[in-house]
C-alpha positions in Angstrom: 81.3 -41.2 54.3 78.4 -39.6 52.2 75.7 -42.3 50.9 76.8 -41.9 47.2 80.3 -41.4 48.1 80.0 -45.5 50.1 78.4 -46.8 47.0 80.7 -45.3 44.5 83.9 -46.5 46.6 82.1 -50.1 47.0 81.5 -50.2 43.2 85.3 -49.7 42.5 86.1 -52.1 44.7 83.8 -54.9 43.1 85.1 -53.6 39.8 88.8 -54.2 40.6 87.8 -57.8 42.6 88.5 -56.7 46.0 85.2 -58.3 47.4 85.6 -58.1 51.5 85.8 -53.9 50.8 83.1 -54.0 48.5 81.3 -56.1 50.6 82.1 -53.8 53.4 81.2 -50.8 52.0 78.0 -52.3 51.0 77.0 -53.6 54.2 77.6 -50.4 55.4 75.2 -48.6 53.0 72.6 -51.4 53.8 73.2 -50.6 58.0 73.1 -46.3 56.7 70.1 -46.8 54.2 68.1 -49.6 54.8 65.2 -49.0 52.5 67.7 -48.3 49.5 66.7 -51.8 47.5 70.1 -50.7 45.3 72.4 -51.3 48.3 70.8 -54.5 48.8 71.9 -55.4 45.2 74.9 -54.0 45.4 75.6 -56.6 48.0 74.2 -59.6 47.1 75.9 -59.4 43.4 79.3 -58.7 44.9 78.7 -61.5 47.8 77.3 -63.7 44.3 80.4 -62.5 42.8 82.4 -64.1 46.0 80.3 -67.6 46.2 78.8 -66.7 49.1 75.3 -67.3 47.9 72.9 -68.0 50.7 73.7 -64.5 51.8 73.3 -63.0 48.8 70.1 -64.7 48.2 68.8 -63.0 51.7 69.8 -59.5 50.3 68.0 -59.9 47.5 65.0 -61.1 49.3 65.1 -57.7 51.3 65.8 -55.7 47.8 62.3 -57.5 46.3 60.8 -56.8 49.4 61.7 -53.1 48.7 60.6 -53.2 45.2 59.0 -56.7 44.5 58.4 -56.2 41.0 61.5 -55.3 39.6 62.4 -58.1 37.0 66.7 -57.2 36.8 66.4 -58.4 40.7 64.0 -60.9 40.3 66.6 -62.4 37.1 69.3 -61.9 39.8 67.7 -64.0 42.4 67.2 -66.9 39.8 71.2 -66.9 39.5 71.3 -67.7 43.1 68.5 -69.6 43.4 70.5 -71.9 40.3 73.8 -71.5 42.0 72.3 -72.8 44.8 71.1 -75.7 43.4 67.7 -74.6 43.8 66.1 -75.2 40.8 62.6 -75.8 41.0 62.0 -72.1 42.5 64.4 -70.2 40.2 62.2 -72.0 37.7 58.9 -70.4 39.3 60.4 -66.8 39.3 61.3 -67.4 35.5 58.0 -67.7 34.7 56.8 -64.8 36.9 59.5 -62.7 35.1 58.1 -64.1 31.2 54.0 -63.4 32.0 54.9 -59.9 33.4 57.7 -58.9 31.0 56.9 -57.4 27.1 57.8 -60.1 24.8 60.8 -58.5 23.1 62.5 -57.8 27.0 66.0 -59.0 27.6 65.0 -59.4 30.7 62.3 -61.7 29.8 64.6 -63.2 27.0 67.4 -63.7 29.6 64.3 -65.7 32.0 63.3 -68.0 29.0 67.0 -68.9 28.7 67.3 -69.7 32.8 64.0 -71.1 32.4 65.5 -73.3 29.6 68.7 -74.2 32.1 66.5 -74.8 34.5 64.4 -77.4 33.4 67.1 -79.5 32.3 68.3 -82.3 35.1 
C-alpha cells in the first residue's frame, strides 16, 4: 500500500475507534517512512487514544526528534507526560511551549491551561 494510501486507511480507522488497525497501519508507515515526524503522531495519538501511553510517549519523542520545535507535538507530549503521572516535566515543556509561542496562540493558550493543571497536586 502507497504511503498516503496507509495513512489515510489508518486515519479512518482511528476515526471509527478501531485502534489495533490504526495502530497497525501506523506502525507500518513509521517501519515505510521513518523520518515522516506525522506518522510518528499519527501513532502515538491513536496508541494515547488506546491508554497505552508509555509507547506513545516514545513516538512522540522520535516525532520531536524529527521536528523538535513543533509546539502541536510538544502540547501532545504534555498529555502523556500528565497521563502518565508525570507532572513535573509536562510542566517544563509547558513553559517551553509559552516563551516560544505568540501570546494570542492556542497552542500557547492550551500550554498555560496544562501548565495551570499541572501545578495543581
Amino acid at each position: 500500500m502507497e504511503i498516503e494510501q496507509l495513512y489515510t486507511t489508518g486515519y479512518e480507522h482511528y476515526e471509527r475507534g478501531v485502534l489495533t488497525e490504526a495502530a497497525d497501519c501506523f506502525r507500518e508507515l513509521c517501519l515505510k517512512s521513518p523520518r515522516d515526524a506525522r506518522s510518528w503522531k499519527a501513532l502515538a495519538a491513536t496508541l494515547m487514544r488506546a491508554e497505552a501511553f508509555q509507547e506513545a510517549f516514545t513516538c512522540l519523542d522520535m516525532a520531536l526528534y524529527l521536528k523538535p520545535e513543533e509546539a502541536e507535538t510538544m502540547l501532545q507530549k504534555v498529555e502523556c507526560l500528565l497521563s502518565l503521572k508525570r507532572k513535573e516535566e509536562a510542566l517544563k515543556i509547558c513553559e517551553q511551549i509559552e516563551q516560544t509561542s505568540d501570546v494570542a496562540s492556542p497552542i500557547r493558550i492550551r500550554a498555560e491551561v496544562f501548565a495551570e493543571q499541572s501545578s495543581h497536586p
